[in-house]
N, CA and C atoms as an extended XYZ file, in Angstrom:
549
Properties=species:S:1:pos:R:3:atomname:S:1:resname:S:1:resid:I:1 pbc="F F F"
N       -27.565       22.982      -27.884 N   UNK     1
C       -27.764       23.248      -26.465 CA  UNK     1
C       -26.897       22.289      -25.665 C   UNK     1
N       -26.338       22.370      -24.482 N   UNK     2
C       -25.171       21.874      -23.908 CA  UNK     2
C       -25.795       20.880      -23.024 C   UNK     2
N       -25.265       19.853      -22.357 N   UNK     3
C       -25.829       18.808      -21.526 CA  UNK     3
C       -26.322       18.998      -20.201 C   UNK     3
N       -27.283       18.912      -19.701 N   UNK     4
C       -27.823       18.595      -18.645 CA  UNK     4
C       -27.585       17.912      -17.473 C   UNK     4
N       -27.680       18.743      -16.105 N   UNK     5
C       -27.579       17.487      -15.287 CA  UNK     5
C       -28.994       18.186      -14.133 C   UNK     5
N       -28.822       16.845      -13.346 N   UNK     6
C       -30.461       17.172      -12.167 CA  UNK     6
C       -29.343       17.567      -10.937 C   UNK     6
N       -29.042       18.611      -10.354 N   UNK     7
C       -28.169       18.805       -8.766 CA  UNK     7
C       -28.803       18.500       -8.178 C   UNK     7
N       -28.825       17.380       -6.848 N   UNK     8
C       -29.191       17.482       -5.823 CA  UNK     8
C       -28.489       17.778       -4.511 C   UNK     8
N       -28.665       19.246       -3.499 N   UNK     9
C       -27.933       19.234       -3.019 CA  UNK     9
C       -28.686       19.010       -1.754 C   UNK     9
N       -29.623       19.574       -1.098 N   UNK    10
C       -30.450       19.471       -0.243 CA  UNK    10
C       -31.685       20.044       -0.525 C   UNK    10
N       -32.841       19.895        0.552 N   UNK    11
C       -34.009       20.586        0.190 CA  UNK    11
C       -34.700       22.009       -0.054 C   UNK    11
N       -33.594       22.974        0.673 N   UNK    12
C       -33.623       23.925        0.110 CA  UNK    12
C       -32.884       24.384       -1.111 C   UNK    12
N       -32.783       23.870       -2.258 N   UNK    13
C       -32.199       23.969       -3.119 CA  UNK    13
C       -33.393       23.372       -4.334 C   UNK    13
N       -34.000       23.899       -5.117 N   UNK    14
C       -34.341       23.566       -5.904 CA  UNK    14
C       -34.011       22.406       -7.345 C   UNK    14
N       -34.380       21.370       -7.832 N   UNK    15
C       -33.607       20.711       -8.752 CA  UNK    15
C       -33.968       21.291       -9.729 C   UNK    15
N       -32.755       21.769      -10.285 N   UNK    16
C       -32.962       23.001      -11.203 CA  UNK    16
C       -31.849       22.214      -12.493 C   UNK    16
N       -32.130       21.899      -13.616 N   UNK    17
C       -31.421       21.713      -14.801 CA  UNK    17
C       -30.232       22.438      -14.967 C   UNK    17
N       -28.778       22.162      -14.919 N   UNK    18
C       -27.687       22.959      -15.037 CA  UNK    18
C       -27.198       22.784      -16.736 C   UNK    18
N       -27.008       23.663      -16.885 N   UNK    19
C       -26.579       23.630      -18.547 CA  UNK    19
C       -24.702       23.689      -17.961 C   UNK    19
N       -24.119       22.711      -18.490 N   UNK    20
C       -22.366       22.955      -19.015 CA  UNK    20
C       -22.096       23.998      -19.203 C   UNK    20
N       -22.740       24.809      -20.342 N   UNK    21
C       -22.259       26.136      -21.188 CA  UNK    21
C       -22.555       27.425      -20.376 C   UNK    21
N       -23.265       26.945      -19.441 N   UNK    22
C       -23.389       28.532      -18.216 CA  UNK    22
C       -22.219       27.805      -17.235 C   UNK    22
N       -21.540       28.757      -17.466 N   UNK    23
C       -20.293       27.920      -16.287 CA  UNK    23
C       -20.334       28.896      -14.839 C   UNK    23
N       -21.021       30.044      -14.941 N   UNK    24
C       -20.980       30.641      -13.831 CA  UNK    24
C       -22.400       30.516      -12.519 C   UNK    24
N       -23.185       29.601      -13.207 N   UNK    25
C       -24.366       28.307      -12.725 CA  UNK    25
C       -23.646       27.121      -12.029 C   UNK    25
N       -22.938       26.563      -12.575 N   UNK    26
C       -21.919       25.675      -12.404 CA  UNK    26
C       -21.132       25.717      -11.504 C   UNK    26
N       -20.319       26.330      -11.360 N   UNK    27
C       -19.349       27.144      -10.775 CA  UNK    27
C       -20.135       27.729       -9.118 C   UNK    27
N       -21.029       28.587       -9.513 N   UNK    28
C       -21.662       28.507       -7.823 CA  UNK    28
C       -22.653       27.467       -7.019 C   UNK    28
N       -22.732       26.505       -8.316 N   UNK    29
C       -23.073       25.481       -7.452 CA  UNK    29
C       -22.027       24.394       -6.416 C   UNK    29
N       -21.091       24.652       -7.295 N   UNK    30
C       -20.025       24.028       -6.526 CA  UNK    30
C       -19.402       24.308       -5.606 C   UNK    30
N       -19.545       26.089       -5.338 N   UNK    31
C       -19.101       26.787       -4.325 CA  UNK    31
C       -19.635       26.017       -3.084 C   UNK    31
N       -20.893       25.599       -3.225 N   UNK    32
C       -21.754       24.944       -2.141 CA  UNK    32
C       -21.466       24.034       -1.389 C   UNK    32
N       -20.713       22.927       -2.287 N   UNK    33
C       -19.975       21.864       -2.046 CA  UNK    33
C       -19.091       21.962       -0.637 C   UNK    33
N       -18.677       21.060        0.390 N   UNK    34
C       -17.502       20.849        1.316 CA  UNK    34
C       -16.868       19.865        1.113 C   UNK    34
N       -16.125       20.038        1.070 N   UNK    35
C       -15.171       18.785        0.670 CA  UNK    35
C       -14.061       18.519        2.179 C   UNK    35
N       -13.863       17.178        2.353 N   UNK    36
C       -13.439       17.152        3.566 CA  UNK    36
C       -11.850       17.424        2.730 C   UNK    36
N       -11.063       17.815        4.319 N   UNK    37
C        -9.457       18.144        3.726 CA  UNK    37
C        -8.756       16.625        3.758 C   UNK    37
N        -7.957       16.571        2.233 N   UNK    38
C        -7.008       15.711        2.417 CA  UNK    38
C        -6.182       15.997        3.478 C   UNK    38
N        -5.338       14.520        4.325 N   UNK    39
C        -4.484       14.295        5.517 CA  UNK    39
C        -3.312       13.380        4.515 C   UNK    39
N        -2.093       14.273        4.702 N   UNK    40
C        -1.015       13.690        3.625 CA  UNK    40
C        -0.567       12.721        4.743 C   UNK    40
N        -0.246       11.255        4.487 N   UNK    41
C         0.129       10.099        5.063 CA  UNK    41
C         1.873       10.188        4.595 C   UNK    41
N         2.771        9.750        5.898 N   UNK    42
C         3.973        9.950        5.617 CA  UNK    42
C         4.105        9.251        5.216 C   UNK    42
N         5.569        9.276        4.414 N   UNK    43
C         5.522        8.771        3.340 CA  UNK    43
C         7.215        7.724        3.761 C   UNK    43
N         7.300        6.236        3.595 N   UNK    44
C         8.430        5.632        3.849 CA  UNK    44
C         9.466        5.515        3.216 C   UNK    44
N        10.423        6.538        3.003 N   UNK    45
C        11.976        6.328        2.539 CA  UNK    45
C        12.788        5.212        2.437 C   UNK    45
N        13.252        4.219        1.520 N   UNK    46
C        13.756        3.189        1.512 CA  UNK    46
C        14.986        2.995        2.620 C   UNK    46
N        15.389        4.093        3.146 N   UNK    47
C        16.459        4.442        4.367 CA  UNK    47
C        15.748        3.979        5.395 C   UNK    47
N        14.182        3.891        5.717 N   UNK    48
C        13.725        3.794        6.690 CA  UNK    48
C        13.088        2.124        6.715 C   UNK    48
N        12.835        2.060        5.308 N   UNK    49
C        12.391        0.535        5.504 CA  UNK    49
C        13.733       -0.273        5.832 C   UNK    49
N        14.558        0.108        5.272 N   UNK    50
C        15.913       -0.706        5.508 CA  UNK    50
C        16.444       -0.610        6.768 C   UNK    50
N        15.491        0.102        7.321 N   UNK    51
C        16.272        0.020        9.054 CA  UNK    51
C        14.765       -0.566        9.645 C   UNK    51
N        13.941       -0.695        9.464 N   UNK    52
C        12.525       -1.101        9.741 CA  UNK    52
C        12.361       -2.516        9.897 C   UNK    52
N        12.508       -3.442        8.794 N   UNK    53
C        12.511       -4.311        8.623 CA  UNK    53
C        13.549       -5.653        9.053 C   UNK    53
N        14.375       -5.178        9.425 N   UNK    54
C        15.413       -6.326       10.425 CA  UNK    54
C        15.444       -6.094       11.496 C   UNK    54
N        14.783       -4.939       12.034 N   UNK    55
C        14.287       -4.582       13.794 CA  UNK    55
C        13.595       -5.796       13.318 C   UNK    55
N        11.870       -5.758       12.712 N   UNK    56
C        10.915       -6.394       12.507 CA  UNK    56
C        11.377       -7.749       12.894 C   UNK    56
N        12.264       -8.259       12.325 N   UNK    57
C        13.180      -10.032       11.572 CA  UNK    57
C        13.727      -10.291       13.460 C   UNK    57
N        14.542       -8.772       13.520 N   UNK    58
C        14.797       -9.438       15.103 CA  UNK    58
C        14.153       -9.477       16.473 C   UNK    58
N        13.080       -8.795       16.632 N   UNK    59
C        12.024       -8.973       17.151 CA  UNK    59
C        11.327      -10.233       16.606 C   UNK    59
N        10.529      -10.680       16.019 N   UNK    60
C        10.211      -11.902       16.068 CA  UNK    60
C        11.314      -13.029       15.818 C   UNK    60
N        12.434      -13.305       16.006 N   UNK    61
C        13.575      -14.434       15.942 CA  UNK    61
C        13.339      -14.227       17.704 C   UNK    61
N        13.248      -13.210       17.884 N   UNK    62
C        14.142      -13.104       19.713 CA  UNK    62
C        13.225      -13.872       20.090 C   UNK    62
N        11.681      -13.770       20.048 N   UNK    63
C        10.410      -14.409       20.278 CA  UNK    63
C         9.925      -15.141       20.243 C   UNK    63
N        11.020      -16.116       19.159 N   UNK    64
C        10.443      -17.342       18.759 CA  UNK    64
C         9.535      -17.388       17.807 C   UNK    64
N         8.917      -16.252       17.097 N   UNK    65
C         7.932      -16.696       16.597 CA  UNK    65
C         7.826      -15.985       14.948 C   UNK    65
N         9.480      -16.624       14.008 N   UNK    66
C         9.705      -16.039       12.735 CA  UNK    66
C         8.511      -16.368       11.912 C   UNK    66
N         8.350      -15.032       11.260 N   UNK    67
C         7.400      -14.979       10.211 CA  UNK    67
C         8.133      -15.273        8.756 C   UNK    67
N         7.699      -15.594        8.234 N   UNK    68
C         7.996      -15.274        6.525 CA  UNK    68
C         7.099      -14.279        5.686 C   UNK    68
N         7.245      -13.364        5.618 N   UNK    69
C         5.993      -12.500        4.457 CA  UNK    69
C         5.985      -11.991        3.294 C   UNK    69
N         5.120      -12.536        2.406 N   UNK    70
C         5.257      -11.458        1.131 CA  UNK    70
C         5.005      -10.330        0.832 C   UNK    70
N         5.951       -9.432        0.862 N   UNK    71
C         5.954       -8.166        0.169 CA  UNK    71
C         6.138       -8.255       -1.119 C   UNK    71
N         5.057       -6.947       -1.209 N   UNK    72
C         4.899       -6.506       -2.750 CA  UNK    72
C         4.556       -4.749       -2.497 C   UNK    72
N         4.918       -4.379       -4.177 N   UNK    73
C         4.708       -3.046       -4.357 CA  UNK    73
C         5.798       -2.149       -4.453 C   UNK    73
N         5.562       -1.386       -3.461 N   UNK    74
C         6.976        0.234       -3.218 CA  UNK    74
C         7.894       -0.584       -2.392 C   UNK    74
N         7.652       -0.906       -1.635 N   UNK    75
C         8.622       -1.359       -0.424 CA  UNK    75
C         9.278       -2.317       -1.501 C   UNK    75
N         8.652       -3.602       -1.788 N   UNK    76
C         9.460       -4.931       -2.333 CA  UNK    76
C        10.399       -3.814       -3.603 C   UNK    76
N         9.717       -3.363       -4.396 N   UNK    77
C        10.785       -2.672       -5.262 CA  UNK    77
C        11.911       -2.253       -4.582 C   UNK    77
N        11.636       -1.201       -3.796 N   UNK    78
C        12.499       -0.596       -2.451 CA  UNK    78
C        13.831       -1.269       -2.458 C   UNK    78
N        13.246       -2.789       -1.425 N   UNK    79
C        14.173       -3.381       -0.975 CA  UNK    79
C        15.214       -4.346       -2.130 C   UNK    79
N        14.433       -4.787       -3.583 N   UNK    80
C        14.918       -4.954       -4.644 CA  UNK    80
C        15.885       -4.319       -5.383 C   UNK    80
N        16.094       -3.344       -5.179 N   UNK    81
C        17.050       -1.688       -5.346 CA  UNK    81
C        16.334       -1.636       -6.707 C   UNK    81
N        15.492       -1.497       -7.008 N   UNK    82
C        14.646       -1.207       -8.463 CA  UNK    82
C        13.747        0.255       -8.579 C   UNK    82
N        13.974        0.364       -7.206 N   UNK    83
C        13.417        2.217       -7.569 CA  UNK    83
C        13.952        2.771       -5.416 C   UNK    83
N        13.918        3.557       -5.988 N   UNK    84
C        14.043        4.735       -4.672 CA  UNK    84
C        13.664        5.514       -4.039 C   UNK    84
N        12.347        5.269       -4.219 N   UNK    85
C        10.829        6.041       -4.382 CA  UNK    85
C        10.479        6.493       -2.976 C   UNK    85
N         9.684        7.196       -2.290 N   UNK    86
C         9.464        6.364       -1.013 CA  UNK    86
C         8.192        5.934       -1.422 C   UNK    86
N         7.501        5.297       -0.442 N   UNK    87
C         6.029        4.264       -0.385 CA  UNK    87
C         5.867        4.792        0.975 C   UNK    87
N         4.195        4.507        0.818 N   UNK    88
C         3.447        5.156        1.609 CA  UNK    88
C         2.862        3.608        3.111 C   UNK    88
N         3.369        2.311        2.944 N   UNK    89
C         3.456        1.512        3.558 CA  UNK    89
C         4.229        0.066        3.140 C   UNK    89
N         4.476       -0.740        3.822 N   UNK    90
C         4.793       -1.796        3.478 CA  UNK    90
C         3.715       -3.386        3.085 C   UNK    90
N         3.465       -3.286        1.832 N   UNK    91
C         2.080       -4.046        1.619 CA  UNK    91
C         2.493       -5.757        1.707 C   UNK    91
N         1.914       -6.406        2.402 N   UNK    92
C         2.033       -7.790        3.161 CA  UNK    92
C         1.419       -8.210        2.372 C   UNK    92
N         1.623       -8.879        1.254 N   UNK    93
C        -0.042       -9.916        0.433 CA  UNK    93
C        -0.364      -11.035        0.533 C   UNK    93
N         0.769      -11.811        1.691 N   UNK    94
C         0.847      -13.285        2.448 CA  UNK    94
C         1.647      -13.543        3.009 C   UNK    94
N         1.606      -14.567        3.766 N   UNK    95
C         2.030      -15.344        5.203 CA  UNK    95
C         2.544      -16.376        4.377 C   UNK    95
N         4.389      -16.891        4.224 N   UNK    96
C         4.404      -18.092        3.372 CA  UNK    96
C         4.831      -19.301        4.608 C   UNK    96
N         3.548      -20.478        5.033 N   UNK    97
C         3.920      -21.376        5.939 CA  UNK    97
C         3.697      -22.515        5.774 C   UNK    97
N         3.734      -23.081        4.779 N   UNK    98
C         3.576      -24.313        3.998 CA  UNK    98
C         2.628      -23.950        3.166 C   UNK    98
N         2.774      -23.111        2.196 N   UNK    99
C         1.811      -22.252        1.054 CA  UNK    99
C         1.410      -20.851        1.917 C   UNK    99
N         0.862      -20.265        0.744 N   UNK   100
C         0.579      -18.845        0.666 CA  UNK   100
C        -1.110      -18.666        1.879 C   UNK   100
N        -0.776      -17.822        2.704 N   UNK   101
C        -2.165      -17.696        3.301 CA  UNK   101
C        -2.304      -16.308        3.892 C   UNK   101
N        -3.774      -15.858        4.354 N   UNK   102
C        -4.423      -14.525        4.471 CA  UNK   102
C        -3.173      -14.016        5.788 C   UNK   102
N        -2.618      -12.835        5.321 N   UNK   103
C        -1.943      -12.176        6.247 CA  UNK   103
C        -2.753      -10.976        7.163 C   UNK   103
N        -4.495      -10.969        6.449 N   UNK   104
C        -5.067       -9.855        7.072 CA  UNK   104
C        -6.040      -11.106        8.298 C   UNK   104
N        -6.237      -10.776        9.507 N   UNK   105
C        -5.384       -9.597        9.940 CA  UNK   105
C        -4.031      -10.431       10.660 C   UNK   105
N        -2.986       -9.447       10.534 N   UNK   106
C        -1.921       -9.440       11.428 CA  UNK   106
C        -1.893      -10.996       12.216 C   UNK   106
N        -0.787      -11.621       12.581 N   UNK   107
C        -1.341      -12.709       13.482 CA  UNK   107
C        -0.559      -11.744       14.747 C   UNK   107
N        -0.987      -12.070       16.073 N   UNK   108
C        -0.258      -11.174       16.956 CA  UNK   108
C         0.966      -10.705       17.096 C   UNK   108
N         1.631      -11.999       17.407 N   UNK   109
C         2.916      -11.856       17.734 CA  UNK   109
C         3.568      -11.134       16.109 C   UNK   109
N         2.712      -11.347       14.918 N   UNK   110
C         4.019      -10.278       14.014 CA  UNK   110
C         3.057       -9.083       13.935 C   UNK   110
N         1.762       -8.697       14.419 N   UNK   111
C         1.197       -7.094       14.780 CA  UNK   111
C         1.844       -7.091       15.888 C   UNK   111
N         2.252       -7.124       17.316 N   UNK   112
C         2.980       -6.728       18.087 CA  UNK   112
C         4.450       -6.030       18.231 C   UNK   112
N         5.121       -6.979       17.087 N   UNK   113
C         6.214       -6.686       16.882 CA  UNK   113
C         6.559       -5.612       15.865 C   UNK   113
N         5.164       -5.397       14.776 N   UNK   114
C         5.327       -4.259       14.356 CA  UNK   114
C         4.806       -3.148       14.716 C   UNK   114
N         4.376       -3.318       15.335 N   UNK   115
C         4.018       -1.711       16.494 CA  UNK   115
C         5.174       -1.617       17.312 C   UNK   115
N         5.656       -2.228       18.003 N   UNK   116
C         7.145       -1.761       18.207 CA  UNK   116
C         7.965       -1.062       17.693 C   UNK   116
N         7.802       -1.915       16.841 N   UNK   117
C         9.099       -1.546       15.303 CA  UNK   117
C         8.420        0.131       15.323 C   UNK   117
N         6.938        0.956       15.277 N   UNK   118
C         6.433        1.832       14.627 CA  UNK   118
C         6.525        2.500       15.526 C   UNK   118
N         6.545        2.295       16.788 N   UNK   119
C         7.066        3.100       18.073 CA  UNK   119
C         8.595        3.584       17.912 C   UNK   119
N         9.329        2.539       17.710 N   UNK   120
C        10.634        3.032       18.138 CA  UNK   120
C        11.214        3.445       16.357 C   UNK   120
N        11.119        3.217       15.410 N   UNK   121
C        10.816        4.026       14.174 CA  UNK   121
C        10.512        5.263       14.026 C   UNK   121
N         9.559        5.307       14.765 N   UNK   122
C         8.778        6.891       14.418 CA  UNK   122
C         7.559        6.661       13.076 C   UNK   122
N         7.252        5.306       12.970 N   UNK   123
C         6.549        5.172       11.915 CA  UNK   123
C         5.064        4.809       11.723 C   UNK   123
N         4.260        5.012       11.398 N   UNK   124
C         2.500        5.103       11.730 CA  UNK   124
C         2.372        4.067       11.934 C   UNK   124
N         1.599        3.224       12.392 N   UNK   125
C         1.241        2.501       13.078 CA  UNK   125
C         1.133        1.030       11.926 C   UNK   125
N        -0.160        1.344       11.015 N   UNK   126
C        -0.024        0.360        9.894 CA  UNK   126
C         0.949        0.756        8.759 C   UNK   126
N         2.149        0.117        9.282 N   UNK   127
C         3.092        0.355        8.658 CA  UNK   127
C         3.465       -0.845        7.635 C   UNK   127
N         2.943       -1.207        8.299 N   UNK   128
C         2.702       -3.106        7.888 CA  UNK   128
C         1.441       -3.591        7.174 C   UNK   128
N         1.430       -3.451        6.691 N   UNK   129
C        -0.212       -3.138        6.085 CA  UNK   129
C        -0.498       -4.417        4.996 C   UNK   129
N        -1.528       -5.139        5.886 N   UNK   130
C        -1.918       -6.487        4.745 CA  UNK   130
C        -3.112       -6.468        4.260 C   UNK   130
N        -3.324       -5.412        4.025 N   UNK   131
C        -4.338       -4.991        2.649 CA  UNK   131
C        -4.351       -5.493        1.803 C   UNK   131
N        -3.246       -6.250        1.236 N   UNK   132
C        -2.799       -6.428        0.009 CA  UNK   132
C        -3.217       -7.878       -0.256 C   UNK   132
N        -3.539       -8.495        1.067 N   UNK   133
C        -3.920      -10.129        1.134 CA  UNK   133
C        -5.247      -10.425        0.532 C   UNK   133
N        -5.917       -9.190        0.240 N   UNK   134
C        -7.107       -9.473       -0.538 CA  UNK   134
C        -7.122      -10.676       -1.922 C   UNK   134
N        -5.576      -10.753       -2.466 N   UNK   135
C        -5.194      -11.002       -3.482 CA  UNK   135
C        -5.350      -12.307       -3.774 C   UNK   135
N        -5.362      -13.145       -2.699 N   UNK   136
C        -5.345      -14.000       -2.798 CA  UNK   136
C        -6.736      -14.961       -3.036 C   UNK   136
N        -8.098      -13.940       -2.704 N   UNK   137
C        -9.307      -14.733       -2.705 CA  UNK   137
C        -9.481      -14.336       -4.206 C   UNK   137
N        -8.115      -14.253       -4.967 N   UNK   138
C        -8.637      -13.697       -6.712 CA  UNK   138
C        -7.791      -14.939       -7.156 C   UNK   138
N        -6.821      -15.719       -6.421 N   UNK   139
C        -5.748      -16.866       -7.175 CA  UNK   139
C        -4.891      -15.383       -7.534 C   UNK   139
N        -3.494      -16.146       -7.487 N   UNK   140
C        -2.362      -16.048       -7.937 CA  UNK   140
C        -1.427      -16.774       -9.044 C   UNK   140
N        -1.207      -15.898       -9.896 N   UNK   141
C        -0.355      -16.576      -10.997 CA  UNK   141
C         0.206      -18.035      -10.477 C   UNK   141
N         0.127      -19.104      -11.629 N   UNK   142
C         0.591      -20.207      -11.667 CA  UNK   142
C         2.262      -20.351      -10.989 C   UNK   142
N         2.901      -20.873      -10.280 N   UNK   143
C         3.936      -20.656      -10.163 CA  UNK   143
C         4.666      -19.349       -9.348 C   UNK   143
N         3.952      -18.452       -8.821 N   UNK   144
C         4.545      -17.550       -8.074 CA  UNK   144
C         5.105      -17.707       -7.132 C   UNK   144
N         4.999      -18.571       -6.138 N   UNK   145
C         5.460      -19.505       -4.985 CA  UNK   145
C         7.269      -19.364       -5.538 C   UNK   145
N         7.108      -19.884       -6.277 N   UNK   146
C         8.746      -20.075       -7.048 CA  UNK   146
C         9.821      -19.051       -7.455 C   UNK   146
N         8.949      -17.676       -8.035 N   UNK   147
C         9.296      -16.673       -8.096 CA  UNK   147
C         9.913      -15.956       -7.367 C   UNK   147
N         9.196      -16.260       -5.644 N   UNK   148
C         9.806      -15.197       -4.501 CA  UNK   148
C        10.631      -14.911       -4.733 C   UNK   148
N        11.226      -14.198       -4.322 N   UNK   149
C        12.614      -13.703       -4.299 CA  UNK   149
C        13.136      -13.661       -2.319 C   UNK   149
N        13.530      -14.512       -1.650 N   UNK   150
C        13.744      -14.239       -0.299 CA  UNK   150
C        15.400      -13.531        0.383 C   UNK   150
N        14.458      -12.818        1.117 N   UNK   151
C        15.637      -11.730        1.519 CA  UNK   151
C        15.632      -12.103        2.870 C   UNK   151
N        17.110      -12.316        3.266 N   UNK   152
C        17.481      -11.928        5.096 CA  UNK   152
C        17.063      -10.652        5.721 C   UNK   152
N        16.587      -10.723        6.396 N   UNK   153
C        16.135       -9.311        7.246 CA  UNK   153
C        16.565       -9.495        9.043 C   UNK   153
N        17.605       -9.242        9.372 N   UNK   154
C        18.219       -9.746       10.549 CA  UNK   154
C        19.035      -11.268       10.547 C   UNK   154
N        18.689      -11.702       11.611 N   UNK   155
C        19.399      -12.984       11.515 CA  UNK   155
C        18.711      -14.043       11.072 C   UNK   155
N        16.917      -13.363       11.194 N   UNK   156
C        16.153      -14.559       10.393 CA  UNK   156
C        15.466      -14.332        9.023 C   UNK   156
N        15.402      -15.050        8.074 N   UNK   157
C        14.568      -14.867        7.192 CA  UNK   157
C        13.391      -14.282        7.115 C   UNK   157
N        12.889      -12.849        6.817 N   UNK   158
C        11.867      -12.455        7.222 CA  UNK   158
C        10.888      -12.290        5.765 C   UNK   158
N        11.533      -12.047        4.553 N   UNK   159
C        10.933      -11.698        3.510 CA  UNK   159
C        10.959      -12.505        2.474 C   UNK   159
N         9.788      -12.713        1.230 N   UNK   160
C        10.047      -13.178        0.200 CA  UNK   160
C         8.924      -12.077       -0.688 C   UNK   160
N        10.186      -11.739       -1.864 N   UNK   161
C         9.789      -10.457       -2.318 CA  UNK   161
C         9.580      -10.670       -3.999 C   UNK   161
N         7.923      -10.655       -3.942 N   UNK   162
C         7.284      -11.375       -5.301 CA  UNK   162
C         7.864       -9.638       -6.390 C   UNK   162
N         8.507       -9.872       -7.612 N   UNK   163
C         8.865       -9.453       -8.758 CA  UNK   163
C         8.199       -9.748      -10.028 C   UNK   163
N         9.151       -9.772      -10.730 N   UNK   164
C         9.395      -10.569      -11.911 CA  UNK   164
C         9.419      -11.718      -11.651 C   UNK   164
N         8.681      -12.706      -12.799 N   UNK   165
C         7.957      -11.408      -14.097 CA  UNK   165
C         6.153      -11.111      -13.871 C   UNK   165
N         6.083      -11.555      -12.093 N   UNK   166
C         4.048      -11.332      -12.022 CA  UNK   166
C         3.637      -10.024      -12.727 C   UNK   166
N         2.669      -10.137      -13.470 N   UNK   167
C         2.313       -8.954      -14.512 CA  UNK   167
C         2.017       -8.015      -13.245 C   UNK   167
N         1.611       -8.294      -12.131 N   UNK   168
C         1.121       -7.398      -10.838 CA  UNK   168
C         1.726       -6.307      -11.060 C   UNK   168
N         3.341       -7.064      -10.348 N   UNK   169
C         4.496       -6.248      -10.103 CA  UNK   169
C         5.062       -5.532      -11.261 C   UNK   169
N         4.765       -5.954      -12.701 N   UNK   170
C         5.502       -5.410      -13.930 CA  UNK   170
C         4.614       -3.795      -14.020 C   UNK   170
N         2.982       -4.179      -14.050 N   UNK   171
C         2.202       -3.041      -13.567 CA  UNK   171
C         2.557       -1.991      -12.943 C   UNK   171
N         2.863       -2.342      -11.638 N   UNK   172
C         3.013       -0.968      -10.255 CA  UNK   172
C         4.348       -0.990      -10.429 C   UNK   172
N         5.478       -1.402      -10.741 N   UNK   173
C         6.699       -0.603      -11.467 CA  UNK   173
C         6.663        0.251      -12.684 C   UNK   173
N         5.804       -0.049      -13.677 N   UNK   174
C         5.239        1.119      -14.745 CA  UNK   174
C         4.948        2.069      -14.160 C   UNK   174
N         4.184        1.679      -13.295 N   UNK   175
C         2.987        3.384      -12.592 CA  UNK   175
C         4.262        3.915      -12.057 C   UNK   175
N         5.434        3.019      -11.333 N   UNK   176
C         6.231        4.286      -10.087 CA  UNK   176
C         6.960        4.820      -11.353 C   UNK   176
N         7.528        4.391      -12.019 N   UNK   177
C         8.313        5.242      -12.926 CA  UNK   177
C         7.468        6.348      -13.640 C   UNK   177
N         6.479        6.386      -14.120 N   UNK   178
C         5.534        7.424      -14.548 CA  UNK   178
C         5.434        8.406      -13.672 C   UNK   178
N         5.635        8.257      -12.500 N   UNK   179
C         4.994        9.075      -11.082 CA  UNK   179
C         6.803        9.923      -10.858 C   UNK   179
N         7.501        9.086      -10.833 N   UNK   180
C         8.913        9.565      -10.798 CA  UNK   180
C         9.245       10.515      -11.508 C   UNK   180
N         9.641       11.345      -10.918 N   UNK   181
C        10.440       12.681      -11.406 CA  UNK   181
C        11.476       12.047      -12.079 C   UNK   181
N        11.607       12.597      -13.576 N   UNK   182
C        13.177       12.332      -14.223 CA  UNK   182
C        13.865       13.597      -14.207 C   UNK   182
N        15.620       12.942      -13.967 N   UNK   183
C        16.074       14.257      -13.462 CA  UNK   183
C        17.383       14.936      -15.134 C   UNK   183
């Protein structure tokens, strides 16, 4: 006899034992279901971060108020020329200002300047996205500090772009190539 489950869908619905092997039990129970609609998030072309990101560098130089940030993920690959993918944001995982610190949230003057940047871009808003700063209340590999990799982005230093060899980054370069169409 096939496995069991208890449905609960609401109160007019009886909890009625569904057997696996009746699939047409199954099947209209699920009809029942709503599922909200996925909203496809645009998606950032390395053409676009590369014009994105030294607006970003010259907007805060003009301001006085240069950031340094770590990128990681699609973008840092991106800008690494290590894939060509697009990415769905640019993930911030720290603020480097005499050590590594929480980039969430935004400090103004570099959320200001990237809403600009996302205005005159054409690019969603958290485009800039320091989600990624969670990372840090887990510790970071011994020595990553050293690793950066720092890139010019305008006339000021805007990036340092963690790689190789953080197992992080060795990770989410596996996944993009898996995800990548080979041609």
């Amino acid at each position: 006899m096939g496995t069991s489950l208890t449905a609960h869908r609401d109160s007019s619905m009886t909890d009625m034992p569904i057997c696996l092997r009746d699939t047409s039990v199954f099947t209209a129970r699920i009809a029942h279901c709503q599922l909200a609609p996925m909203t496809r998030r645009p998606s950032l072309e390395p053409s676009r971060i590369d014009d994105a990101l030294p607006a970003l560098g010259e907007l805060l130089g003009a301001a006085g108020t240069p950031f340094e940030i770590v990128v990681i993920g699609g973008a840092a690959l991106q800008v690494l020329g290590l894939v060509a993918r697009p990415t769905a944001d640019v993930d911030v995982a720290a603020i480097l200002d005499q050590g590594l610190r929480s980039a969430d949230p935004l400090p103004a003057p570099l959320a200001a300047a990237a809403h600009r940047v996302a205005v005159d871009f054409g690019l969603p808003d958290d485009w800039l996205d320091p989600g990624s700063t969670a990372m840090l209340q887990w510790g970071l590999p011994d020595g990553c500090v050293s690793r950066l990799t720092a890139q010019l982005r305008g006339a000021h230093r805007l990036l340092r772009l963690a790689f190789r060899p953080d197992p992080l980054q060795a990770a989410r370069l596996r996944q993009s190539r898996r995800r990548t169409p080979r041609s």
